[in-house]
C-alpha positions as CSV (number, residue, x, y, z in Angstrom):
1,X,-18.3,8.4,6.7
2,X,-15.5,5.9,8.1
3,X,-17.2,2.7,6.7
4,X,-17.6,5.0,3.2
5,X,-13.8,5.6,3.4
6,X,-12.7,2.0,4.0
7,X,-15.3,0.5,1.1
8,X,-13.4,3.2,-1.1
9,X,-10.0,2.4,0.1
10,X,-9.3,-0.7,-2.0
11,X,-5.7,-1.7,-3.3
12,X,-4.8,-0.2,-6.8
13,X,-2.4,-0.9,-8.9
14,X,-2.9,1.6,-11.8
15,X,-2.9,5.1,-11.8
16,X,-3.4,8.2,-13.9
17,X,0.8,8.8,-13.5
18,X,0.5,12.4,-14.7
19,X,-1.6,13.3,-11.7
20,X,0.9,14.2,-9.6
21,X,0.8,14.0,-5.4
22,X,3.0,16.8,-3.5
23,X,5.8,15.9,-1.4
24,X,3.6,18.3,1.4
25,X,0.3,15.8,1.0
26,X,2.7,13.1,1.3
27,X,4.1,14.4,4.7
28,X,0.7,14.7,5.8
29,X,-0.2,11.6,5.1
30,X,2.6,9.8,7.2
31,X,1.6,12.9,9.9
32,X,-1.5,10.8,10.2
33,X,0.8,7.2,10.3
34,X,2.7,9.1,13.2
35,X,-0.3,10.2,15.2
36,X,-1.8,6.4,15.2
37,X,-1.2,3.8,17.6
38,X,1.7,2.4,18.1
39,X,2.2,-1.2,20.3
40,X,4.6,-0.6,23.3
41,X,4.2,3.0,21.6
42,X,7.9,2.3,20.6
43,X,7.3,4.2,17.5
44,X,10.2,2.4,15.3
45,X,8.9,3.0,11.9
46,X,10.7,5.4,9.7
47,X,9.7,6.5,5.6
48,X,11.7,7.7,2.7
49,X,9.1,10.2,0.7
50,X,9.3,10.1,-3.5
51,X,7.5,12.3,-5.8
52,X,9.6,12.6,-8.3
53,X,9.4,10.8,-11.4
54,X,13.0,10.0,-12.4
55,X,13.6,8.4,-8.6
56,X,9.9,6.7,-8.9
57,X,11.0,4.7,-12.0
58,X,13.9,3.3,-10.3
59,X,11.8,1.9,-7.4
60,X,9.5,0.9,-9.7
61,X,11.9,-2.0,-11.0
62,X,12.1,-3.6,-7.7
63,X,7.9,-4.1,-6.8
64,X,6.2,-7.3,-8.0
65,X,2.5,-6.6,-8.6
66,X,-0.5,-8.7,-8.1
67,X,0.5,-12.1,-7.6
68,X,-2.7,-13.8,-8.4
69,X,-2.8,-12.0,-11.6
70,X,0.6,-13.8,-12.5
71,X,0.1,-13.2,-16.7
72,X,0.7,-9.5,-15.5
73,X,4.3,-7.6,-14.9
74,X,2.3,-4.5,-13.3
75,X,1.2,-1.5,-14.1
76,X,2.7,0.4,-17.4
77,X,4.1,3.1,-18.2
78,X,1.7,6.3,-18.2
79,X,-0.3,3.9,-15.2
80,X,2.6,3.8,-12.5
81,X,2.5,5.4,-9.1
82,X,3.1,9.4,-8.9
83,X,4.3,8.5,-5.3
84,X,5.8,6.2,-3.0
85,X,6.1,6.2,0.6
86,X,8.7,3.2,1.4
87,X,8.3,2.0,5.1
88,X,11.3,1.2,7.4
89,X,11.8,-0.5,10.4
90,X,14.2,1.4,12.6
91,X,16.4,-1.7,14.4
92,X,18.2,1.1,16.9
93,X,14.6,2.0,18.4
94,X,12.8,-1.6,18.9
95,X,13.5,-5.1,17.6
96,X,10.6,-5.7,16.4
97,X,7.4,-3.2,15.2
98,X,4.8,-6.1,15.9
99,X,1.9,-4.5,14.3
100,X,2.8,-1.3,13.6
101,X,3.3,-1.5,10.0
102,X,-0.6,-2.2,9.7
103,X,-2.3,0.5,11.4
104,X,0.3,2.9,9.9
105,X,-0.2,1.8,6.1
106,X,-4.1,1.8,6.8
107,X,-3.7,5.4,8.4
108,X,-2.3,6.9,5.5
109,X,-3.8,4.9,2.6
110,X,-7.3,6.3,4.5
111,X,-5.6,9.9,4.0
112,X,-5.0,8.9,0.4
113,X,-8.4,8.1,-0.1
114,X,-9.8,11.0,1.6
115,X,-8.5,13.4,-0.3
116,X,-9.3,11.2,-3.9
117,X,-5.9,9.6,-4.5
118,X,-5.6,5.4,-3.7
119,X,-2.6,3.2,-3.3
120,X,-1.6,-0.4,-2.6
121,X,0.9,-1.8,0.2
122,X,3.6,-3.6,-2.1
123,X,5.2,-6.4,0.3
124,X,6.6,-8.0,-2.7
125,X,9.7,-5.9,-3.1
126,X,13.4,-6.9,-3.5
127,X,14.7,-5.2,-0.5
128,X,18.5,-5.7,-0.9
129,X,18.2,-4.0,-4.3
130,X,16.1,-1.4,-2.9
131,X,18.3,-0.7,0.0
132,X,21.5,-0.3,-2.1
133,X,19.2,2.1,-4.6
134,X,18.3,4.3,-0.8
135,X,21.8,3.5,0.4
136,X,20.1,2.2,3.6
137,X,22.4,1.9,6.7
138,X,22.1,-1.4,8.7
139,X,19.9,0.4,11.2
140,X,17.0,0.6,8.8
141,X,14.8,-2.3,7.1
142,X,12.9,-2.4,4.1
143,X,9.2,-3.8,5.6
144,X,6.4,-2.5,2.7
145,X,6.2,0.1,0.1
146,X,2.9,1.9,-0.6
147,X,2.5,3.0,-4.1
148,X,0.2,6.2,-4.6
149,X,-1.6,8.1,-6.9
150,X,-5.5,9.0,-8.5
151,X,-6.8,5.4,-9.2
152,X,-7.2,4.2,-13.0
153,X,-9.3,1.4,-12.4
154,X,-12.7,0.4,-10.6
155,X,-12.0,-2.2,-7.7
156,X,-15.7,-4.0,-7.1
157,X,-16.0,-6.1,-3.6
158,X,-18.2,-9.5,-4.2
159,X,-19.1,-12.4,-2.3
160,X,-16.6,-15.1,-2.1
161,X,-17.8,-18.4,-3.6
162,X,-16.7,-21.5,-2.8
163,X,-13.7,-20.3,-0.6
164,X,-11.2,-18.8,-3.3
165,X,-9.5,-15.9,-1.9
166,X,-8.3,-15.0,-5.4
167,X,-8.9,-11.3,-6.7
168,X,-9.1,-11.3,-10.7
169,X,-9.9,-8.9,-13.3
170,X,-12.9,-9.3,-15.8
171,X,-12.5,-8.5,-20.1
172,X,-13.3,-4.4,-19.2
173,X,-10.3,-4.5,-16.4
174,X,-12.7,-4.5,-13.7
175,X,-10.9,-5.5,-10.5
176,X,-13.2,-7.9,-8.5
177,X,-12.7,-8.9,-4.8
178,X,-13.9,-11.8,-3.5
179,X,-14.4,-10.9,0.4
180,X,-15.9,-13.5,3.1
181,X,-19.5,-13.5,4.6
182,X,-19.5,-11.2,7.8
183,X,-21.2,-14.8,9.4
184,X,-18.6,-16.6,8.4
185,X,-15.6,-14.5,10.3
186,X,-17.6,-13.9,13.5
187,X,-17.6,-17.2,15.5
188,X,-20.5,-17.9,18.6
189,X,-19.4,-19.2,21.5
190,X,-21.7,-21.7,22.9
């Protein structure tokens, strides 16, 4: 069931936007965020919850999408998240989160995909403009935003050839994911 969940737990970046997520499955989902590990178990991650549509558009403008796909702007209108969960590093509680922002994304993007919905951790975000649109005190730091919603397009995972890292998208929109050889990321020690 886990391994089913992580194969289905892909990143996408278009949505049916009219399927909408509730602000309740959202809390749920960072429940699960909260209830992970946590190093030091500092806990210093904080999120600002949107599921409405007006608010969505205006962090919309300040994601970049797909960067290997660079003759695309991202998703459009009628294909854009129904939800964001932006994730914040609280600078009062720790100085640092180390790897917090990892498990906690994959803990509720698993939650997503558990109960049908997908999303993609957007790093590419222009944080100063973000912050000013959240009116963001020092105290709190822009680190990712995870975009949510029901999936609009079929993410395929494929063998990597020749070493190129670089996802890419076939003439029927098909997302494809080059991924290496299990042999080739577990080393022997001789």
């Amino acid at each position: 069931m886990l391994k089913e969940l992580i194969l289905k737990n892909r990143s996408y970046r278009r949505f049916y936007q009219s399927e909408r997520i509730s602000a309740t499955q959202l809390r749920e989902w960072v429940d699960l965020a909260r209830n992970s590990a946590s190093a030091r178990n500092a806990q210093p991650l904080k999120y600002i919850l949107s599921t409405d549509e007006t608010f969505n558009a205006r962090i919309f403008e300040h994601l970049a999408w797909a960067g290997y796909l660079s003759y695309w702007a991202g998703p459009e209108e009628g294909e854009r998240p129904s939800a964001y969960i932006i994730m914040l590093h609280d600078t009062l509680i720790a100085g640092n989160y180390l790897c917090d922002d990892g498990i906690a994304a994959q803990s509720m993007l698993l939650g997503a995909t558990e109960a049908g919905f997908g999303g993609c951790i957007i790093h590419s975000v222009n944080r100063d403009k973000l912050g000013e649109l959240l009116n963001l005190s020092d105290q709190y730091k822009i680190i990712q935003v995870l975009a949510l919603g029901k999936p609009k397009e079929t993410v395929v995972l494929e063998d990597m050839k020749g070493g190129d890292v670089k996802y890419w998208r076939d003439e029927n929109h098909v997302h494809h994911v080059p991924k290496r050889a299990l042999d080739e990321i577990i080393l022997e020690i001789k």
